[in-house]
C-alpha angles and dihedrals in degrees: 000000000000133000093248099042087056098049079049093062088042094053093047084045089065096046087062098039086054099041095112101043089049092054095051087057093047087060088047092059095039095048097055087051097185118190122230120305101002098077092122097144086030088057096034091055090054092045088055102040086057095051086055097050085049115259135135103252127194105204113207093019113203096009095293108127095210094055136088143196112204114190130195135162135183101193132304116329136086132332117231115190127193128163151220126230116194105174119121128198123259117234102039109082102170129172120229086246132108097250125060109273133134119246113274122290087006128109117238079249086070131096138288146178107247112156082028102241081171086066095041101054081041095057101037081052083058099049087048100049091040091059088043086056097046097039090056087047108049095033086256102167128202136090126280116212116199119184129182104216115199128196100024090153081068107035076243109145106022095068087041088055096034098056085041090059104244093133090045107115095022107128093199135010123199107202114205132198128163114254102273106152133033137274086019088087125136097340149080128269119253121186104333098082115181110266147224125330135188136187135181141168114211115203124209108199113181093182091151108055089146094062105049091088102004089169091067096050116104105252086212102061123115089220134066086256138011127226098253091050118117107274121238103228099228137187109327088058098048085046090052089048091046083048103050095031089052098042090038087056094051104108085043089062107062143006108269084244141084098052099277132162157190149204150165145200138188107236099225105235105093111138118247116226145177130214114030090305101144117238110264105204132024133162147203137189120204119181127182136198115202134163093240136014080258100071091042093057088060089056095045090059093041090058094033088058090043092052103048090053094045089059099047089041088054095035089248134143119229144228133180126199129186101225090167144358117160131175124233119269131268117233113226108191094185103055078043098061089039086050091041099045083054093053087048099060093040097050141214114312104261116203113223133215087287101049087041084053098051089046088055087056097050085052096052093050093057095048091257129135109240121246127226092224098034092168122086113260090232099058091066099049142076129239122187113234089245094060094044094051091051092053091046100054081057084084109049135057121264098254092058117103100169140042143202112337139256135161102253089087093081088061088049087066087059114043140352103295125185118195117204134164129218121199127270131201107284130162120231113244110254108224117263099011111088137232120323116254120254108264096060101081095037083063098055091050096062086043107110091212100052104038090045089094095053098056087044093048097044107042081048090062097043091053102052085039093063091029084058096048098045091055104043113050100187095059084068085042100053083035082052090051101049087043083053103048096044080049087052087048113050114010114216113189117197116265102222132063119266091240090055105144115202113253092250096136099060124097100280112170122243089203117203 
């Protein structure tokens, strides 16, 4: 047996002999759920986890307050970097029980874990401590690079640390979700990378209500503007015409093809006011998912143009703010077959009679007759990255070289980065019945019992993945030539200034 075969046994040793640990600190993360911006326990614990185990740790990275950089090195050699995420999604409040209830002294509005961002930061953190451990047992030298990565509902920290040159000197990055779409189920990407996504947050300011018809004020009046006087009509109604016109105008942005889309949400700090005193603030979020940087710039004109008439329709002033603009993601085949032959060996996650058990009950309580196989098929087997990209370009057209977004793809543009997906809890469909309802599988994801496989799964592949590339030097040579060469190729600048500052200091909602 190799060196590197045995540091290997000891690293997934240490998984399973931490399983339990490791699982306890996953219910710790899922059960504080902090939105975007706002994880700030969430962000601290894990501050603090890393300088026990022994690492350097920057508190409040690049200048975000809620991230982290986490550094540890066990001699010359390369620097692998991985990552934890920790926001949660407002809106889906959901107890780590069987039946639909929110966590305790929470409404149903607050937030929960539902990819779950809590599993994937605790089993990253698995994969990382379990090759510290082998590499100090077995005189593996190289450097580990943790980073704690907010707002990733948003895109929000990876262009901030990127352009701030955290990633700068890694020699390769693995990237981690959850399973959360087939057929991207216990496997690698390929060539299909997430693309493009843009984010931005559009401000109405009516500071100058007095001046929008100065000839019907009452010129003796003892204020700018008397109550009788004609009303500007401020920023909620700038941020409605920016709404309508923009949604109304959807069909007129983009082709209705390529798997695009769009939302919105109402930032939360409009002032309430009485009399016919206009609104003075009001605010809008609009994000976009798009294949390529093209498509998003279609969209980017469309809402500029909306957003400057809706202010001087309304009498408002207007700001505009990046929140997000990522470019779409490099493939790195070789990082993919070095992530996948690790996965291999250590196998799909398999639920056992507890987590079976917790799904039957789910199912019953539901009406539902309980299956002797609850989980999805999928969710125990492997799929080599070849075959799941096949089946997934089944459902694109031809032209199309990227799906769906995520904010990875900023790493891809520093280092070799590989993506993969490891399976989390999900129910099979019974015949005839429907989809389950949502917060099914958010609760399986806080249930000891059934999120269990996929910490253990996954630590165990991050770990034979570094431990891989440490010892084998030529894996990260032939992963640096074919980075340099798709950078050679097809230059991708980053979209966003390098003084971009994240948009911590806007109204984002706690929400309890």
């Amino acid at each position: 047996m190799s060196l590197t075969d045995e540091a290997k046994k000891t690293a997934q040793a240490w998984v399973d002999e931490n399983l339990e640990r490791l699982t306890e600190w996953h219910t710790h993360i899922w059960q504080l759920a902090e939105p975007a911006w706002r994880e700030y326990r969430s962000q601290q614990w894990y501050v603090e986890r890393m300088r026990e185990e022994g690492f350097e740790v920057e508190d409040g990275s690049a200048g975000m307050p809620t991230a982290f950089s986490a550094t540890w090195s066990n001699g010359d050699g390369p620097t692998l970097l991985t990552y934890a995420e920790y926001d949660a999604v407002p809106g889906n409040s959901q107890a780590a029980t069987t039946t639909e209830q929110p966590q305790d002294g929470t409404s149903r509005f607050a937030p929960g874990h539902t990819d779950p961002h809590s599993v994937l930061g605790i089993s990253t953190l698995a994969g990382v401590l379990a090759a510290k451990h082998a590499m100090i047992e077995h005189g593996i030298t190289g450097t580990i690079r943790y980073t704690g990565e907010p707002a990733e509902k948003m895109h929000g920290s990876k262009v901030v640390h990127g352009l701030r040159g955290y990633y700068d000197n890694v020699d390769g990055i693995v990237s981690f979700h959850p399973f959360y779409m087939l057929p991207l189920c216990n496997t690698a990407r390929w060539d299909t990378q997430c693309g493009a996504y843009y984010s931005k947050v559009y401000t109405f300011s009516c500071d100058s209500a007095e001046t929008w018809q100065v000839s019907s004020a009452d010129p003796n009046s003892p204020i700018p503007a008397s109550h009788s006087a004609a009303r500007a009509p401020g920023a909620n109604v700038a941020l409605m015409q920016m709404y309508t016109s923009s949604r109304i105008m959807q069909d007129a942005m983009l082709p209705a093809a390529g798997g695009w889309s769009f939302s919105d949400a109402i930032l939360s700090d409009g002032q309430a006011t009485a009399d016919n005193l206009p609104q003075r603030v009001a605010r809008i979020q609009f994000s976009w998912r798009t294949p390529d940087i093209e498509m998003a710039e279609h969209v980017l004109a469309v809402l500029d143009r909306n957003a400057e008439h809706a202010a001087a329709m309304a009498h408002c002033e207007l700001e505009d703010r990046w929140i997000a603009r990522s470019r779409p993601g490099r493939t790195n085949h070789k990082m993919a077959e070095v992530l996948y032959d690790n996965l291999s060996a250590v196998g799909a996650p398999q639920y056992g009679a507890d987590a079976v058990a917790v799904a039957q009950e789910v199912q019953r309580g539901l009406g539902l007759d309980p299956s002797e196989k609850p989980f999805l098929a999928e969710t125990e087997q492997l799929i080599e990255p070849q075959e799941a990209e096949r089946l997934l370009r089944e459902h694109m057209p031809a032209w199309q070289r990227n799906w769906t977004s995520d904010d990875y793809v900023e790493m891809s543009h520093y280092a070799p980065t590989v993506r993969f997906y490891v399976s989390r809890p999900a129910l099979q469909p019974v015949p005839g019945a429907g989809p389950y309802p949502a917060w099914v599988m958010n609760a399986l994801g806080g249930i000891p019992a059934t999120i269990a496989p996929t910490i253990q799964t996954t630590g165990k592949t991050i770990a034979g993945t570094f431990l891989d590339l440490f010892s084998k030097p030529e894996l990260l040579a032939e992963a640096k030539r074919e980075f340099d060469e798709r950078v050679e190729a097809e230059p991708m600048p980053a979209l966003l200034p390098a003084d971009f500052e994240a948009p911590i200091d806007l109204p984002w909602p706690e929400y309890k």
